[in-house]
PDB file with SEQRES, HELIX, SHEET and CRYST1 records, atoms N, CA, C and O in Angstrom:
SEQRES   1 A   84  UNK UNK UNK UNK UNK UNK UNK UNK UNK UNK UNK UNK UNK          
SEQRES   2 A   84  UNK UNK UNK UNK UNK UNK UNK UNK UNK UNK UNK UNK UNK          
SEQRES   3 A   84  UNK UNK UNK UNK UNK UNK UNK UNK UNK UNK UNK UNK UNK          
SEQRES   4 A   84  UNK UNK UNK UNK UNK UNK UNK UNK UNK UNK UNK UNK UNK          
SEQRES   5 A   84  UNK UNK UNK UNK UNK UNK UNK UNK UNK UNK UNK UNK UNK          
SEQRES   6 A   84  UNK UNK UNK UNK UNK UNK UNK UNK UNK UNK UNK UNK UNK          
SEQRES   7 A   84  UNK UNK UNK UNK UNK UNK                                      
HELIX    1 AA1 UNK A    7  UNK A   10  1                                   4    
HELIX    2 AA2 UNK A   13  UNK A   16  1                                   4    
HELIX    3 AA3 UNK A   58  UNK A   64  1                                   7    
SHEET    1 AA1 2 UNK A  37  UNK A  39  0                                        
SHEET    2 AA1 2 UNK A  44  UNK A  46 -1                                        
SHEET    1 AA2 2 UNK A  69  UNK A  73  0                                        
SHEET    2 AA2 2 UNK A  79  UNK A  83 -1                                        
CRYST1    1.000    1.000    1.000  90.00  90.00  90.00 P 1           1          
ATOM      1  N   UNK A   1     -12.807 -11.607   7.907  1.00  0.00           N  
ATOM      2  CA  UNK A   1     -12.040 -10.380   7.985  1.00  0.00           C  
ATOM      3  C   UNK A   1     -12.317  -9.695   9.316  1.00  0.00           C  
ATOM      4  O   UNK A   1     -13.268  -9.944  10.057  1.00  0.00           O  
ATOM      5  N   UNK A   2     -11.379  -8.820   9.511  1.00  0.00           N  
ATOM      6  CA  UNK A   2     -11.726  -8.304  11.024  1.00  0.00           C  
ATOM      7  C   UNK A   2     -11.670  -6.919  10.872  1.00  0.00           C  
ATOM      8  O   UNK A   2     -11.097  -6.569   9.840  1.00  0.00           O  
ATOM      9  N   UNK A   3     -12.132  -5.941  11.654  1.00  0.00           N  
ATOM     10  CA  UNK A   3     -12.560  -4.975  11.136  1.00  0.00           C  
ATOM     11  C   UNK A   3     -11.917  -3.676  12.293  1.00  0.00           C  
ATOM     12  O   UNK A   3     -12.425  -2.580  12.529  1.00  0.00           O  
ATOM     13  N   UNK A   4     -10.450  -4.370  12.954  1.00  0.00           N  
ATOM     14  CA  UNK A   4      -9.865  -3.720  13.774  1.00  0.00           C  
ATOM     15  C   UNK A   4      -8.456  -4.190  13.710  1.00  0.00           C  
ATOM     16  O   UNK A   4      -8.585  -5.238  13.078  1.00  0.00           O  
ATOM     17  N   UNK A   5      -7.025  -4.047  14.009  1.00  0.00           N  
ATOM     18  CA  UNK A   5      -6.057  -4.318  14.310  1.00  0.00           C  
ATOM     19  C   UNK A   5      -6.046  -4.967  15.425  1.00  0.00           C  
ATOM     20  O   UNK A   5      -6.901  -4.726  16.277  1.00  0.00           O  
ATOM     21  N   UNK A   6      -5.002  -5.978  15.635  1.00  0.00           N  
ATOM     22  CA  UNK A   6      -5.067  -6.920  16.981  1.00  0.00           C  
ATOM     23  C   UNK A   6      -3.694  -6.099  17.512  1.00  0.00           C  
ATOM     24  O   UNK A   6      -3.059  -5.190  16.976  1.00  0.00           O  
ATOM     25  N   UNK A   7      -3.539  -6.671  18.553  1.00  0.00           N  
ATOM     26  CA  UNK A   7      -2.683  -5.762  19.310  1.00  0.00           C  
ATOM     27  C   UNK A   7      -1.123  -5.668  19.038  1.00  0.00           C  
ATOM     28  O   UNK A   7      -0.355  -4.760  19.357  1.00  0.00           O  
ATOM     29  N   UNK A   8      -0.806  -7.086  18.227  1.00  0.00           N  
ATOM     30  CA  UNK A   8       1.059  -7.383  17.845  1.00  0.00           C  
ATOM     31  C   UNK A   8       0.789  -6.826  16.326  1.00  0.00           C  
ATOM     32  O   UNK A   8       1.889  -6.838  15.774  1.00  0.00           O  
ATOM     33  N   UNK A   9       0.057  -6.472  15.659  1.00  0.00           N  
ATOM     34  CA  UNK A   9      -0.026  -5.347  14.610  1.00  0.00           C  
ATOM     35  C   UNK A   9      -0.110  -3.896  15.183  1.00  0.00           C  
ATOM     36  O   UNK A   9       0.708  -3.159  14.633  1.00  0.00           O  
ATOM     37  N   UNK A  10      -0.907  -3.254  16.180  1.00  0.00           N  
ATOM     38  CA  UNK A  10      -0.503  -2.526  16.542  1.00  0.00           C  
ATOM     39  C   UNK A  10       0.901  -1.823  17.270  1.00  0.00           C  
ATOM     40  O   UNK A  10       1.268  -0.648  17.286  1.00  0.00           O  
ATOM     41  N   UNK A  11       1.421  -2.867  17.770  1.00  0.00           N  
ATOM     42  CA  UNK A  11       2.632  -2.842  18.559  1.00  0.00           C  
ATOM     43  C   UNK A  11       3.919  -2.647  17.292  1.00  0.00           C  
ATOM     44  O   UNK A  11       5.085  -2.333  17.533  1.00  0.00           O  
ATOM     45  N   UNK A  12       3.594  -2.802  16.537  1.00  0.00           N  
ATOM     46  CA  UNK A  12       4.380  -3.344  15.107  1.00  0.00           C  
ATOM     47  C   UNK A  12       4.470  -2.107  14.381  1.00  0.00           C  
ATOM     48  O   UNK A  12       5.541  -1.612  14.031  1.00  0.00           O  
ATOM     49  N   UNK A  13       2.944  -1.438  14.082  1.00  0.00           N  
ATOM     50  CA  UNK A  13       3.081  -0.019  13.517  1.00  0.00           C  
ATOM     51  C   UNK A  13       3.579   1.050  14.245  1.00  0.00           C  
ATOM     52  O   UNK A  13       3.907   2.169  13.852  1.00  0.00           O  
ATOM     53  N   UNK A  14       3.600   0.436  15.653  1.00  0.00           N  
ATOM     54  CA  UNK A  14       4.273   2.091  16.490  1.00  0.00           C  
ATOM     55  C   UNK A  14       5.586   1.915  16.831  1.00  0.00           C  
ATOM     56  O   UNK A  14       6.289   2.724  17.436  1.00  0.00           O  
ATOM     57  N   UNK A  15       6.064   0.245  16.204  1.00  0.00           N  
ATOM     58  CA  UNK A  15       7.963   0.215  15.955  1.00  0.00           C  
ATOM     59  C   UNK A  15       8.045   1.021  14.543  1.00  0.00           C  
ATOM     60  O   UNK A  15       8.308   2.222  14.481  1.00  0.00           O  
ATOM     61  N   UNK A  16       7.944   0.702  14.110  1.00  0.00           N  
ATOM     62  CA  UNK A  16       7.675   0.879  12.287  1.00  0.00           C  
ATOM     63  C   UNK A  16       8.229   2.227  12.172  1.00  0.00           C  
ATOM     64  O   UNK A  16       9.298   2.554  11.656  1.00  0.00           O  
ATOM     65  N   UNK A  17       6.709   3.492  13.131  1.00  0.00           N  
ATOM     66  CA  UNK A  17       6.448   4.731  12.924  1.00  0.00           C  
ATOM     67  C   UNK A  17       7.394   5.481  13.883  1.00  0.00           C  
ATOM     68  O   UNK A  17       7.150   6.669  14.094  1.00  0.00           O  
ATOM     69  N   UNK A  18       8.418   4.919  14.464  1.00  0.00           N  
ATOM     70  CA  UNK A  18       9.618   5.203  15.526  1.00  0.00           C  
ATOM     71  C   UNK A  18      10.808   5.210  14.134  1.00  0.00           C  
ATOM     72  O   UNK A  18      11.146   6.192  13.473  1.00  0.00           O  
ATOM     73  N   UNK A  19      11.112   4.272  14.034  1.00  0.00           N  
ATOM     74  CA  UNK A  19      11.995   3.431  12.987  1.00  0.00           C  
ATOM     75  C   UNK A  19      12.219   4.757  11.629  1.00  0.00           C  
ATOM     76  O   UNK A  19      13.296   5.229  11.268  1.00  0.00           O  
ATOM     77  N   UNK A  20      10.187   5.266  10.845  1.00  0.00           N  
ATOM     78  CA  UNK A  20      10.794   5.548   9.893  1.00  0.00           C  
ATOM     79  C   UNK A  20      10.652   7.237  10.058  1.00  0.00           C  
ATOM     80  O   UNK A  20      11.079   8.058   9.246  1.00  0.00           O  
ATOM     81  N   UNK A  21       9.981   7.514  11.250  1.00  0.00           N  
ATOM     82  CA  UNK A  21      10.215   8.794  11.942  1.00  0.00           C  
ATOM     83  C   UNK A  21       8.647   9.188  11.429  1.00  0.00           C  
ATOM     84  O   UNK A  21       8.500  10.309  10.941  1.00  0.00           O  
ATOM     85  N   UNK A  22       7.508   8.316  11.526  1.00  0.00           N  
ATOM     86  CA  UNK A  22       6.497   9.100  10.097  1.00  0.00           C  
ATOM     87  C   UNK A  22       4.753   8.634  10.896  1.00  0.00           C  
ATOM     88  O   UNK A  22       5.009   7.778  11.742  1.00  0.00           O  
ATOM     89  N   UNK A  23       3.931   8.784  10.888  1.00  0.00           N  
ATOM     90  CA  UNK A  23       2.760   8.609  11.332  1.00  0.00           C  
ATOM     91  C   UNK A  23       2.651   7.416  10.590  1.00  0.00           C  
ATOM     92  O   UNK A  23       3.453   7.518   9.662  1.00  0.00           O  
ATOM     93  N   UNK A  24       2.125   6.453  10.538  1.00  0.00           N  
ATOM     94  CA  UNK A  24       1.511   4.792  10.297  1.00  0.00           C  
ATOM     95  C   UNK A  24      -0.250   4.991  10.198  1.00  0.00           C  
ATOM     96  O   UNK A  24      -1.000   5.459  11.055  1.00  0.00           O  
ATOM     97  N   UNK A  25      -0.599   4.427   8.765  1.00  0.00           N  
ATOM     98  CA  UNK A  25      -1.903   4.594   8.965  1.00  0.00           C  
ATOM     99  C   UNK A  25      -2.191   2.794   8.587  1.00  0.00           C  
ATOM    100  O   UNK A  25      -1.414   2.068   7.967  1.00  0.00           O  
ATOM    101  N   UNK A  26      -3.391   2.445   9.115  1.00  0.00           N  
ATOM    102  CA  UNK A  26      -4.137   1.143   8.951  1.00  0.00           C  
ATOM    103  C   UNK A  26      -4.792   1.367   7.720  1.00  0.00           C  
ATOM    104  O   UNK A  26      -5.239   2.475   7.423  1.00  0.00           O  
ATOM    105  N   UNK A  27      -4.865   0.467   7.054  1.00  0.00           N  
ATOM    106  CA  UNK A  27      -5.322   0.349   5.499  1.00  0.00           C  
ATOM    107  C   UNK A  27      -6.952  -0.192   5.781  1.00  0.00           C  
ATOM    108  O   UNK A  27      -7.148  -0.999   6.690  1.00  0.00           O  
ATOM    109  N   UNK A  28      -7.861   0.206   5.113  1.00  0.00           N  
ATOM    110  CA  UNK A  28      -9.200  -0.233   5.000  1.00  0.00           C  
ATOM    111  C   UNK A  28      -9.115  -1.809   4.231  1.00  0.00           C  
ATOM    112  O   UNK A  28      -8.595  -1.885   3.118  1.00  0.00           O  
ATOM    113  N   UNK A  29      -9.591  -2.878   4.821  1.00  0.00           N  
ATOM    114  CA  UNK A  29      -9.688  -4.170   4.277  1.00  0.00           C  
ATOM    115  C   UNK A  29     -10.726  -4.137   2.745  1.00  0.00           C  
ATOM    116  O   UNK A  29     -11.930  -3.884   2.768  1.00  0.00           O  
ATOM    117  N   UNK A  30     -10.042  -4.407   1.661  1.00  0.00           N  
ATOM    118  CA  UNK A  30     -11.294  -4.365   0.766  1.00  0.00           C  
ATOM    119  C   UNK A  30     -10.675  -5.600  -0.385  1.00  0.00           C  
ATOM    120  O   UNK A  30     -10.886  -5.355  -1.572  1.00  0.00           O  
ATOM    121  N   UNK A  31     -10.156  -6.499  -0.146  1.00  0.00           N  
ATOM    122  CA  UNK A  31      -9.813  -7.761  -0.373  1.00  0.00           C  
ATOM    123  C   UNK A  31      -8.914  -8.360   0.154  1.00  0.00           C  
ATOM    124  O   UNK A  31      -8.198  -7.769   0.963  1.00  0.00           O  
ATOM    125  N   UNK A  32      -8.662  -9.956  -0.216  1.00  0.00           N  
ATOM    126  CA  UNK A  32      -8.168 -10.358   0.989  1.00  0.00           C  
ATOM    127  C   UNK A  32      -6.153  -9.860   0.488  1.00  0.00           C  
ATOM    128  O   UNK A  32      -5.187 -10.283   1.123  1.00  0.00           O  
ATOM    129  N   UNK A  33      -6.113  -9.445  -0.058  1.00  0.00           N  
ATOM    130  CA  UNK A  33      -4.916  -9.010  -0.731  1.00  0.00           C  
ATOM    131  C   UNK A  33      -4.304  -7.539  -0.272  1.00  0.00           C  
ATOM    132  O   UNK A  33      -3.303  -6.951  -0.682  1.00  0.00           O  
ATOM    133  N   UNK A  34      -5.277  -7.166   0.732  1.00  0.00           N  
ATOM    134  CA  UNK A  34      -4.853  -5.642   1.251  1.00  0.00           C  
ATOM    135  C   UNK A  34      -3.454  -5.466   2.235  1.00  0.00           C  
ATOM    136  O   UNK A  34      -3.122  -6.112   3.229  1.00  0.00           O  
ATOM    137  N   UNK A  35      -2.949  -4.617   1.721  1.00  0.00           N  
ATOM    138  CA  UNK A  35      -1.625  -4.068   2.880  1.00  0.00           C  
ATOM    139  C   UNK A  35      -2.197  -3.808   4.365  1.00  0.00           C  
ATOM    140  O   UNK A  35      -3.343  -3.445   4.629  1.00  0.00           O  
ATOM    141  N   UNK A  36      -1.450  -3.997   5.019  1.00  0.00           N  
ATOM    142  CA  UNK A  36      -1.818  -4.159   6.559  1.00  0.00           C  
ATOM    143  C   UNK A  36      -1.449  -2.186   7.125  1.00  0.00           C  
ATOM    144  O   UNK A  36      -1.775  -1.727   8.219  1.00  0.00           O  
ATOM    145  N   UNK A  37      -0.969  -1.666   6.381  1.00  0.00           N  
ATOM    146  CA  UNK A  37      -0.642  -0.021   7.295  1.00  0.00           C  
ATOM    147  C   UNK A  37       0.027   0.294   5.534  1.00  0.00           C  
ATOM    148  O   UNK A  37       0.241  -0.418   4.552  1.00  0.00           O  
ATOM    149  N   UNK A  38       0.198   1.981   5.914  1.00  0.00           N  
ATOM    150  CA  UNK A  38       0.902   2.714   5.175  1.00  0.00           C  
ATOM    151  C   UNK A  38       1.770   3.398   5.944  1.00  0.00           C  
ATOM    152  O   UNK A  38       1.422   3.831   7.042  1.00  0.00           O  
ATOM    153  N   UNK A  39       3.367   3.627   5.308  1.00  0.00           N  
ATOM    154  CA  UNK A  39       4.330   4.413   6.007  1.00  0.00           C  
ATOM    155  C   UNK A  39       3.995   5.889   5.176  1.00  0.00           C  
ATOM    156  O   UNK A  39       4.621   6.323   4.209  1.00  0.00           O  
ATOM    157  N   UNK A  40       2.576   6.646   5.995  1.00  0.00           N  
ATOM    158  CA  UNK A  40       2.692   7.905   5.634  1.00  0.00           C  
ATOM    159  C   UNK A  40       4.222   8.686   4.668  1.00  0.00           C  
ATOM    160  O   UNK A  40       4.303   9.105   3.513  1.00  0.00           O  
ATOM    161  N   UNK A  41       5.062   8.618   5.590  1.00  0.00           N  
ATOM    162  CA  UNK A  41       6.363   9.738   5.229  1.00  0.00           C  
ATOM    163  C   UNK A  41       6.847   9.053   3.319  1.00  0.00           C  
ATOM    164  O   UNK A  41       6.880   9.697   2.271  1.00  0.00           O  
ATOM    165  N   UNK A  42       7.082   7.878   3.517  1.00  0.00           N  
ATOM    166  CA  UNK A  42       7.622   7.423   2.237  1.00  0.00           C  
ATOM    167  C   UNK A  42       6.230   6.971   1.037  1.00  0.00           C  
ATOM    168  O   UNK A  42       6.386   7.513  -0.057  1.00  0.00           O  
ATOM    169  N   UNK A  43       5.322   6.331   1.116  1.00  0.00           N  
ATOM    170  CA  UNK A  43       4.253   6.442   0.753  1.00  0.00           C  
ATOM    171  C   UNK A  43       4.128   4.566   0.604  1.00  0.00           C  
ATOM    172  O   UNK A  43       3.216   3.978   0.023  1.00  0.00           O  
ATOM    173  N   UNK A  44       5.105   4.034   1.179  1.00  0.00           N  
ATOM    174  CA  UNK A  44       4.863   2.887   1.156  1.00  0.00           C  
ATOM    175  C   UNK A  44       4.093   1.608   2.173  1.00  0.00           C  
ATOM    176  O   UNK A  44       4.247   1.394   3.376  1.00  0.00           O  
ATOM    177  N   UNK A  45       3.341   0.986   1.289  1.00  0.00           N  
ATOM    178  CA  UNK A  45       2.173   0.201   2.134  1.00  0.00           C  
ATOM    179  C   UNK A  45       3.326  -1.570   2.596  1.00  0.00           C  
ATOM    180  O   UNK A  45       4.159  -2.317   2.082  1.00  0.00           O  
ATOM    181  N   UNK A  46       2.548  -1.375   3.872  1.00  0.00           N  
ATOM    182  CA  UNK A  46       3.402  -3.122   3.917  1.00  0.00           C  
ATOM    183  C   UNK A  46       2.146  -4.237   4.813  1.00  0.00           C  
ATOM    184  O   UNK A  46       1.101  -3.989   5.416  1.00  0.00           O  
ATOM    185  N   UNK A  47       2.613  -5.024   4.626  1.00  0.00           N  
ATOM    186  CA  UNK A  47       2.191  -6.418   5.174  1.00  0.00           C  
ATOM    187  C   UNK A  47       2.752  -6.487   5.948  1.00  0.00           C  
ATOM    188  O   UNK A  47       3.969  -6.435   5.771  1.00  0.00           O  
ATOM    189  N   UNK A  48       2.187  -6.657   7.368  1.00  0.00           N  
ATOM    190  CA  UNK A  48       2.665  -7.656   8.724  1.00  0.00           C  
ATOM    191  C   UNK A  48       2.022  -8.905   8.839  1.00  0.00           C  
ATOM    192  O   UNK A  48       0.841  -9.236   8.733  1.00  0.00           O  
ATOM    193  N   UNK A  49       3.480  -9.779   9.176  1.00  0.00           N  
ATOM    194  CA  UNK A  49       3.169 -11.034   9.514  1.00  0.00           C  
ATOM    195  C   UNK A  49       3.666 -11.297  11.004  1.00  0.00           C  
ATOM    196  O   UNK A  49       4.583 -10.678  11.545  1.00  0.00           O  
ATOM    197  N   UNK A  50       3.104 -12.058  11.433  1.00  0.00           N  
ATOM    198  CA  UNK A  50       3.601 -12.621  12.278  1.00  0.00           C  
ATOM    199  C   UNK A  50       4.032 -14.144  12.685  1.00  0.00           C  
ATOM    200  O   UNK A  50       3.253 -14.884  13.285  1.00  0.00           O  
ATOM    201  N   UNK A  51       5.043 -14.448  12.389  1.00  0.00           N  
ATOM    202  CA  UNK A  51       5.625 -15.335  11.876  1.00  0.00           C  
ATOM    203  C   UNK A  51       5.898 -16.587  13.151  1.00  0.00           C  
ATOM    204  O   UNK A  51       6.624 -16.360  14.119  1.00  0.00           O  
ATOM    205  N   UNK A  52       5.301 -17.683  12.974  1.00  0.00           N  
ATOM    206  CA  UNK A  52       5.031 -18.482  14.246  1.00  0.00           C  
ATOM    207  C   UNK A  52       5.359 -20.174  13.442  1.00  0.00           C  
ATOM    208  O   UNK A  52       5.193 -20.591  12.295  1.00  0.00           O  
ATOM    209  N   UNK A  53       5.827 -20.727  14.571  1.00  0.00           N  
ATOM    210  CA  UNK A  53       6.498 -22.242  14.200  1.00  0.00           C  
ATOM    211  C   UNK A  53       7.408 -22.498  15.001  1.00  0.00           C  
ATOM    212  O   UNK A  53       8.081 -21.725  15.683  1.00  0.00           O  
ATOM    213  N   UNK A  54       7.437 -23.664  14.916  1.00  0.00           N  
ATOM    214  CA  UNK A  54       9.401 -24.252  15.707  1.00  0.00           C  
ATOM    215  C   UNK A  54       9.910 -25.368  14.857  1.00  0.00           C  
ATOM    216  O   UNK A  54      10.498 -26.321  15.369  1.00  0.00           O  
ATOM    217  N   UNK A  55       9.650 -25.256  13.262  1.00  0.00           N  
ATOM    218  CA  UNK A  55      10.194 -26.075  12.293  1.00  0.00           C  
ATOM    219  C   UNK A  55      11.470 -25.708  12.517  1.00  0.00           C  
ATOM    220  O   UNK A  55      11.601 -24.951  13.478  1.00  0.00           O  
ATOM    221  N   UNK A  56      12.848 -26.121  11.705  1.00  0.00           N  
ATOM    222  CA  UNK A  56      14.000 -25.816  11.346  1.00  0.00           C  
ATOM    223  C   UNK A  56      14.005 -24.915  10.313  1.00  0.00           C  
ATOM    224  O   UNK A  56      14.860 -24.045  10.480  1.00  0.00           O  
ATOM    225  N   UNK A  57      13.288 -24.790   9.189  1.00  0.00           N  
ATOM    226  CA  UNK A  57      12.714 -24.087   8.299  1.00  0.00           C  
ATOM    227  C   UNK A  57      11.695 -22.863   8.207  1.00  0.00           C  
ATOM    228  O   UNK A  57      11.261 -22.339   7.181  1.00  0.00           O  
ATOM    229  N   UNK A  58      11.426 -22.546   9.506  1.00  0.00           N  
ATOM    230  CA  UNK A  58      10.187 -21.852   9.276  1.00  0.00           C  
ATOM    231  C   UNK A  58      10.768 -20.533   8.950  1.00  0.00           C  
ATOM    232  O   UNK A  58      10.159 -19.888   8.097  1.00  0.00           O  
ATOM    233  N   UNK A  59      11.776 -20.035   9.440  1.00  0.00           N  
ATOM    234  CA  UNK A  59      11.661 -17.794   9.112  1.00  0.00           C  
ATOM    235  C   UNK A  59      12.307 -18.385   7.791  1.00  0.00           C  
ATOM    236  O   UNK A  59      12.486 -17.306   7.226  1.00  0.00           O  
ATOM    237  N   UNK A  60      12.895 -19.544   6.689  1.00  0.00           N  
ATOM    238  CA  UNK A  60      13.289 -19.268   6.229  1.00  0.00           C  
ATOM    239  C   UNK A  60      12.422 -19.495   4.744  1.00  0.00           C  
ATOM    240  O   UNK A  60      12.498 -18.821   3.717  1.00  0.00           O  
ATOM    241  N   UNK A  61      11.520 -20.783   5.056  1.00  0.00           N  
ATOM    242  CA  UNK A  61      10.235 -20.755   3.908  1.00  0.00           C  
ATOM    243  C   UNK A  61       9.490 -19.356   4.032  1.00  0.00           C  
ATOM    244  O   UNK A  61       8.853 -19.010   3.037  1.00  0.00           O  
ATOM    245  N   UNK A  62       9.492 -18.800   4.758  1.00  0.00           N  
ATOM    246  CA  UNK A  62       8.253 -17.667   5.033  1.00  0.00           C  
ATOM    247  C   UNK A  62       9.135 -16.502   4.017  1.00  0.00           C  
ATOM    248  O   UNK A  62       8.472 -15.903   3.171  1.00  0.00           O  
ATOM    249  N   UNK A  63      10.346 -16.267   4.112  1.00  0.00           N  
ATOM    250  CA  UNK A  63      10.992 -15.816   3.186  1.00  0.00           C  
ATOM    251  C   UNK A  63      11.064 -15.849   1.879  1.00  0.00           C  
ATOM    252  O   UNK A  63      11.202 -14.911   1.094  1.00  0.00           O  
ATOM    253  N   UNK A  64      10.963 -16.997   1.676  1.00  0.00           N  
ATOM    254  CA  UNK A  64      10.789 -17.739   0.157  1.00  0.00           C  
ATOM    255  C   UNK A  64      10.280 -16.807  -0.376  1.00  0.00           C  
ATOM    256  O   UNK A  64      10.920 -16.165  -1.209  1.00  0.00           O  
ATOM    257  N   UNK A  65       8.577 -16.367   0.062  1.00  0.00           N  
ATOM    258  CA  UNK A  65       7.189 -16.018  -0.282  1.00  0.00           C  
ATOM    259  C   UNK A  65       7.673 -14.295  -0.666  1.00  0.00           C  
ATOM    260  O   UNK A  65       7.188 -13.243  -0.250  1.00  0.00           O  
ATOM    261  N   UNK A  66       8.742 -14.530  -1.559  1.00  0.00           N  
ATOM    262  CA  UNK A  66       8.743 -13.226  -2.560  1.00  0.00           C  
ATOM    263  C   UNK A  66       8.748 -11.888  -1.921  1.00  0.00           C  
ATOM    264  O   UNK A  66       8.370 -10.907  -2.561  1.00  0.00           O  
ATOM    265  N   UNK A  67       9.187 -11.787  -0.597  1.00  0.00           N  
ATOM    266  CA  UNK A  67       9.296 -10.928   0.416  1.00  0.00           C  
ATOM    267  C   UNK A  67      10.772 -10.326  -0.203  1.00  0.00           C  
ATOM    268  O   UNK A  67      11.839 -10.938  -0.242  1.00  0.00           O  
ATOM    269  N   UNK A  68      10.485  -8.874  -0.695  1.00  0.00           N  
ATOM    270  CA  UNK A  68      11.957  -8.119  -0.618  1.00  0.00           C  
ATOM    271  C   UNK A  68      12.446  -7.696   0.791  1.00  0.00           C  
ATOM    272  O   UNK A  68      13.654  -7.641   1.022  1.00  0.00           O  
ATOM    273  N   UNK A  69      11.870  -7.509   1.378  1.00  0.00           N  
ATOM    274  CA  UNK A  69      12.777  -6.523   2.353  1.00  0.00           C  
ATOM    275  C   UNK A  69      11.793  -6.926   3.905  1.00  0.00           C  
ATOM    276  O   UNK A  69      10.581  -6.712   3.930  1.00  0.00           O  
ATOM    277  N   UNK A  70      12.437  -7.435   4.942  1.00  0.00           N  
ATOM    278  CA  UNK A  70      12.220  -7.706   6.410  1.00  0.00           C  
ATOM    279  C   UNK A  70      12.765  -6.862   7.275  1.00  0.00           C  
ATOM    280  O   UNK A  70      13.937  -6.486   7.271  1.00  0.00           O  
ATOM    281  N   UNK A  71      11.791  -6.511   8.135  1.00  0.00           N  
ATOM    282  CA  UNK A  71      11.736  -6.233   9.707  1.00  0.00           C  
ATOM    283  C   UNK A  71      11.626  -7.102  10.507  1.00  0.00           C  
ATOM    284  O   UNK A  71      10.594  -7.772  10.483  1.00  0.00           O  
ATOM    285  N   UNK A  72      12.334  -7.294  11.180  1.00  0.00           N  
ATOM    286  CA  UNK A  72      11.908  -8.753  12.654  1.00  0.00           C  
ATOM    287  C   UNK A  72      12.109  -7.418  13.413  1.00  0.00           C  
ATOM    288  O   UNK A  72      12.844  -6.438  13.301  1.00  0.00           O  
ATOM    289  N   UNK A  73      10.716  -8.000  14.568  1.00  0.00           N  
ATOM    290  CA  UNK A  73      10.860  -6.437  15.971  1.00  0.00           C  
ATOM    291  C   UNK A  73      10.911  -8.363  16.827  1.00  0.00           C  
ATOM    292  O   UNK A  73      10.294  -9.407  16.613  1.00  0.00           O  
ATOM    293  N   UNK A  74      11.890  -7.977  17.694  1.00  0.00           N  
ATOM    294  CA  UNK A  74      12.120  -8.850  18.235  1.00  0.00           C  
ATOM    295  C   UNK A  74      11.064  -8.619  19.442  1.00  0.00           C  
ATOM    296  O   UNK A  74      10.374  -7.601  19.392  1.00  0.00           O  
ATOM    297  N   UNK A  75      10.861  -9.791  20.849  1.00  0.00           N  
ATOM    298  CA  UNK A  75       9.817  -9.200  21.506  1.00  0.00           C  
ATOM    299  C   UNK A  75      10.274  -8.083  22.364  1.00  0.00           C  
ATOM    300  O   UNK A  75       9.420  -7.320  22.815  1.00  0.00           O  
ATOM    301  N   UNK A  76      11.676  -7.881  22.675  1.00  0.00           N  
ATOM    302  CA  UNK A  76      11.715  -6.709  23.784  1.00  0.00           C  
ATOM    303  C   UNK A  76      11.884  -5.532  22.972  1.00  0.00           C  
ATOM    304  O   UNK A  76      12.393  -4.564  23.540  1.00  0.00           O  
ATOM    305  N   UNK A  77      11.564  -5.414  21.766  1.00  0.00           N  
ATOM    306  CA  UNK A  77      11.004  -4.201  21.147  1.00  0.00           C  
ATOM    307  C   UNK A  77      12.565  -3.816  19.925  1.00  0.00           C  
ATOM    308  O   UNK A  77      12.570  -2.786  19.251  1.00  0.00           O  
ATOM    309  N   UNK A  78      13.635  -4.761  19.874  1.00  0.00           N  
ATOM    310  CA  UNK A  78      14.441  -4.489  19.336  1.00  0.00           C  
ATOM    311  C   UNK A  78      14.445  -4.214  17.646  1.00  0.00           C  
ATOM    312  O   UNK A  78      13.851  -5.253  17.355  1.00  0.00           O  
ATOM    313  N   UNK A  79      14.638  -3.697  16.606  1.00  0.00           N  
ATOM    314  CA  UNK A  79      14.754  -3.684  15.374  1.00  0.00           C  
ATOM    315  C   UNK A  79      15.907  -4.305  14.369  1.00  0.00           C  
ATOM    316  O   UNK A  79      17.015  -3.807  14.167  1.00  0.00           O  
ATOM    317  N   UNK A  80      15.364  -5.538  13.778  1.00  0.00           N  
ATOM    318  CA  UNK A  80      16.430  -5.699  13.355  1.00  0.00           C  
ATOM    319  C   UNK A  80      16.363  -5.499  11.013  1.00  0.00           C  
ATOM    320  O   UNK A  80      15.867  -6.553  10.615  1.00  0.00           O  
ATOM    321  N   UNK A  81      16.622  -4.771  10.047  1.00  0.00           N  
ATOM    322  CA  UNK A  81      16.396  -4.947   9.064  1.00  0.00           C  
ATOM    323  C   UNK A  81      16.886  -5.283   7.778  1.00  0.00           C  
ATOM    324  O   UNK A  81      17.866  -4.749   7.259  1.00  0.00           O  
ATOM    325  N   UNK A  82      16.320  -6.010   7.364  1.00  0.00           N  
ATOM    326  CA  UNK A  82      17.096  -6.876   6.166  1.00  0.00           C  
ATOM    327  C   UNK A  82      16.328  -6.461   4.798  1.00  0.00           C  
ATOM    328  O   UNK A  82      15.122  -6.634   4.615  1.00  0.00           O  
ATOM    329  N   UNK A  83      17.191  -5.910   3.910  1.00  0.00           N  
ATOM    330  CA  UNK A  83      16.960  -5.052   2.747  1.00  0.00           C  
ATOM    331  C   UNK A  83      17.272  -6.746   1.584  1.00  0.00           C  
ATOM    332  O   UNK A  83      18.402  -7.225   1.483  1.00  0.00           O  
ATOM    333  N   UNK A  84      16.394  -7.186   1.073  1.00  0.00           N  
ATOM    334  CA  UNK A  84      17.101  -7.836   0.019  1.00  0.00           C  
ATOM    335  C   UNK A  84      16.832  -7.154  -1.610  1.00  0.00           C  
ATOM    336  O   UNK A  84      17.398  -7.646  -2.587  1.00  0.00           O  
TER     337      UNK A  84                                                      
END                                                                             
C-alpha cells in the first residue's frame, strides 16, 4: 500500500473537482477495497483507474468489472462521461 497519491491520481482529482465544482478529498487506505477520493459536494466516493494496454479489448473488459458510470480525462486534460 502506499501511503500518498501518485501524481495521474492527483491530476485526476483536480479534473474531477473542476468537473463537479466541489473540493476532492483522498480517502485513508484501510483495506485493499478502499475508494481512491471523495466528491465532497455530492458525498460520493470513487475509484481511479488507470487504464493501460494495447489489446483490442482492453477499455472494454475493464468495463465489464461492474463499473456504472466512467470518466476518461483524456491526456490533454479533456472530459469525456459515460453514465451507464
Amino acid at each position: 500500500m502506499k501511503p500518498y497519491p501518485d501524481r495521474y491520481e492527483e491530476r485526476i482529482a483536480r479534473v474531477l473537482a473542476g468537473k463537479f465544482q466541489s473540493d476532492v478529498l483522498f480517502v485513508v487506505c484501510s483495506s485493499l477495497h478502499t475508494p481512491d477520493i471523495q466528491i465532497v459536494k455530492t458525498g460520493d466516493y470513487w475509484e481511479i483507474k488507470n487504464v493501460k494496454g494495447n489489446g483490442k479489448n482492453t477499455i472494454e473488459d475493464n468495463l465489464k468489472r461492474g463499473i456504472r458510470r466512467v470518466i476518461l480525462v483524456t491526456k490533454n486534460g479533456a472530459v469525456i462521461d459515460f453514465c451507464g
